[in-house]
C-alpha positions in Angstrom: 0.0 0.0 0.0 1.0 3.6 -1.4 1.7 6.5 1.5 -1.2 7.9 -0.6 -3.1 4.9 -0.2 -3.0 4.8 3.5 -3.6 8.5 3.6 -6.8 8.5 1.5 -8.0 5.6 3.8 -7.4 7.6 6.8 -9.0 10.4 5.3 -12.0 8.6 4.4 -11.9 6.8 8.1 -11.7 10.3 10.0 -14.0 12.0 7.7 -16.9 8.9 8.5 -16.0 9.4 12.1 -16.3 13.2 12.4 -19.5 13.1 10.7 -20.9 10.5 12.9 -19.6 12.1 16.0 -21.2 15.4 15.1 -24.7 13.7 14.5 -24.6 12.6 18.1 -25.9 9.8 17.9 -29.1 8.8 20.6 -27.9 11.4 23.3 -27.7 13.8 20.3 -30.7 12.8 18.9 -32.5 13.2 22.6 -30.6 16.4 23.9 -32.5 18.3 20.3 -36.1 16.9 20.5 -36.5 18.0 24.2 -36.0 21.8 23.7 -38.6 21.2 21.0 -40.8 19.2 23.4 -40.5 21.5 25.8 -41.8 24.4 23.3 -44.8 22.5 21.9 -45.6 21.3 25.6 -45.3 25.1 27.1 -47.3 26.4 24.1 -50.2 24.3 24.4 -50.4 24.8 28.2 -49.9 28.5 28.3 -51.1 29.4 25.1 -48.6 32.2 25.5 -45.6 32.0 22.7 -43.2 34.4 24.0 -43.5 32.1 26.9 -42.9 29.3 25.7 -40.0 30.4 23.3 -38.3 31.6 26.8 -39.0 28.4 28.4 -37.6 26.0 25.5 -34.6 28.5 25.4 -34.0 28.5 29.1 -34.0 24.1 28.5 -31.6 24.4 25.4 -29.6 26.3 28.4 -29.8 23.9 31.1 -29.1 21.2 28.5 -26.1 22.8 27.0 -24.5 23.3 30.8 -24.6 19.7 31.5 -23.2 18.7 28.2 -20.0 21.0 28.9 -19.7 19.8 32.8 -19.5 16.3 31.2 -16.3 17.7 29.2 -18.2 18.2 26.0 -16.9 21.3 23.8 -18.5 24.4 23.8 -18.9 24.6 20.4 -20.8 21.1 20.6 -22.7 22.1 23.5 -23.8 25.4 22.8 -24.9 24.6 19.1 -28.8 23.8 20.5 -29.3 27.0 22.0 -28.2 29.3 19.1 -30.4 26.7 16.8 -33.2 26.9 19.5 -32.9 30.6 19.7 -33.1 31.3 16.1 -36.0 29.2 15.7 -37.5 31.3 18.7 -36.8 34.4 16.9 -38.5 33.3 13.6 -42.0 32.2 15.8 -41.9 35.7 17.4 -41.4 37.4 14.3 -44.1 36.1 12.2 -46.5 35.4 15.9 -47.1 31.2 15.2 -46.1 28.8 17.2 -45.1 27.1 14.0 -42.9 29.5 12.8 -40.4 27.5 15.5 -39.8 25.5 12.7 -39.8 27.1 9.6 -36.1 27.5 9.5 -35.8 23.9 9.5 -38.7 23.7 7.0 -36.5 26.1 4.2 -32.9 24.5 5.0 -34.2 21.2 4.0 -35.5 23.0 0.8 -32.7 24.3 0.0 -30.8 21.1 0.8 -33.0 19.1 -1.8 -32.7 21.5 -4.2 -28.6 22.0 -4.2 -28.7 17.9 -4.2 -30.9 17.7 -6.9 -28.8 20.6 -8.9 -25.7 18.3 -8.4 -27.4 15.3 -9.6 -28.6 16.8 -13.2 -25.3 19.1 -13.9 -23.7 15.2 -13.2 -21.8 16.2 -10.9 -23.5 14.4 -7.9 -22.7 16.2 -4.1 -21.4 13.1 -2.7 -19.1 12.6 -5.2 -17.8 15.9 -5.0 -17.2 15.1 -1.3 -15.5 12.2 -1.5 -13.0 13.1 -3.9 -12.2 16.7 -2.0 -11.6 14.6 1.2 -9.0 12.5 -1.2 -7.3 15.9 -2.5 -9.1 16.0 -5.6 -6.8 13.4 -7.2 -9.1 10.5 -8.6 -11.3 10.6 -12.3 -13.9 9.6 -10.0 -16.5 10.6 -12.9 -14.9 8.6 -15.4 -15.6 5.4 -13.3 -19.2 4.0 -13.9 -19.6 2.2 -10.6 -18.4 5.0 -8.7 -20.5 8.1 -10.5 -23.3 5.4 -10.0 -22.8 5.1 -6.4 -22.5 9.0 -5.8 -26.1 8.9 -8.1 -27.2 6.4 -5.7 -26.4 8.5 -2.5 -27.1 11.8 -3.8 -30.4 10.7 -4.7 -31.3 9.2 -1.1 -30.2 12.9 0.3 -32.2 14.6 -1.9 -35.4 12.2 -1.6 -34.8 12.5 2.6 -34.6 16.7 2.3 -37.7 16.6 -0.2 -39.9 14.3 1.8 -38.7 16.7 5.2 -39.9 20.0 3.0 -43.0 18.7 1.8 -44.4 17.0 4.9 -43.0 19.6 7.3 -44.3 22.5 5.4 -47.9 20.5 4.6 -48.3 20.3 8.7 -47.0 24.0 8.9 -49.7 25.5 6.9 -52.2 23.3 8.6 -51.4 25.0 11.8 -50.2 21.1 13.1 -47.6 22.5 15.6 -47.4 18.4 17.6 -47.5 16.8 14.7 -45.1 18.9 13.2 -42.7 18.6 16.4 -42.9 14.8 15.8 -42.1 15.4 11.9 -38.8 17.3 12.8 -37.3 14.9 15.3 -38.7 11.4 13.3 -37.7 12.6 10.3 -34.3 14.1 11.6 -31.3 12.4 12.6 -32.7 9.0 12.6 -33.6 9.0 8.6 -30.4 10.6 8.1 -28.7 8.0 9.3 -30.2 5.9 7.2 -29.4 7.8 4.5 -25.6 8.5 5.8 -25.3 4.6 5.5 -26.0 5.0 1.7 -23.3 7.5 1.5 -20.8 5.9 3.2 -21.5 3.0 0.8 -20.6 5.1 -1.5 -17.6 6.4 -0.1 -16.2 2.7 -0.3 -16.5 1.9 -3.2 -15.3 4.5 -5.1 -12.1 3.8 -2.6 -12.0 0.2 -3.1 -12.0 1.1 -6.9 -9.9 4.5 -7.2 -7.6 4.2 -4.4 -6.8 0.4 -2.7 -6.4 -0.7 -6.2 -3.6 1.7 -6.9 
């Protein structure tokens, strides 16, 4: 095996890992749908929104503080109380409980819509990925089995960021705020996991093919 070999691998290894470790897995998972659950709760009790934005922020808070006293980074820690702020801002601003998640709503627009850009210019996003984590060096393209998988993956992203927009936005305008809570956190980090497995599919063959065999 090439020094360039065993780099790529690592690269591909540590990329997987980092990408993993920022989903969070179940704490992760949990630690995000309680601020949310927290809203929707203190909004249908209180019927009061500015309320209820202050008590979800003030549980993003609490929830960040025990993340760091357990050694977590502040970055890591803090990320769910800007996010839950923001989404805060956005419910005050246009005066619906709902609005908590419309930022969520338009990012996985926009996410579907980039994905699916990538995919008919034929120049899938995962692809594109991949071979800037391997320094740009491979004719990944040029190898049918590889452009296939990157098809393959891109177009589980896209389908996952599609499905989010259309179902999240379809409770939105029907004033759903539960159902929608459930929408975000069921159709969050678990599905892209899911779909992450895809990708990461992906990611191995086009090493097996572009850089083991070298």
């Amino acid at each position: 095996m090439t020094d360039h070999t065993r780099t790529d691998a690592a690269a591909s290894h540590a990329a997987r890992q980092k990408l993993l470790d920022q989903l969070g897995g179940t704490k992760g998972m949990v630690c995000s749908a309680i601020p949310v659950a927290a809203f929707v709760a203190a909004n249908a009790a209180l019927r009061r929104l500015p309320l209820a934005i202050g008590i979800a922020l003030a549980v993003a808070v609490l929830i960040a503080v025990w993340r760091m006293a357990r050694g977590e980074a502040f970055t890591a820690a803090a990320g769910g109380v800007f996010g839950v702020a923001a989404a805060g801002g956005v419910a005050a601003w246009v005066g619906s409980a709902g609005g908590f998640f419309l930022i969520g709503i338009w990012a996985s627009c926009a996410g579907a819509v980039l994905l699916a850009v990538s995919l008919l210019a034929r120049r899938p996003l995962t692809g594109l990925l991949w071979n800037t984590l391997h320094g740009n060096r491979h004719p990944w393209r040029e190898d049918g089995p590889s452009r296939l998988a990157h098809d393959v993956a891109t177009a589980t992203l896209t389908v996952l960021f599609a499905a989010r927009f259309g179902v999240q936005l379809w409770l939105y305008e029907n004033d759903s705020t539960g159902w929608l809570a459930l929408a975000k956190v069921g159709m969050g980090v678990p599905l892209l996991a899911l779909a992450l497995l895809v990708v990461f599919w992906a990611f191995r063959r086009s090493t097996k093919r572009l850089v083991e065999r070298r």
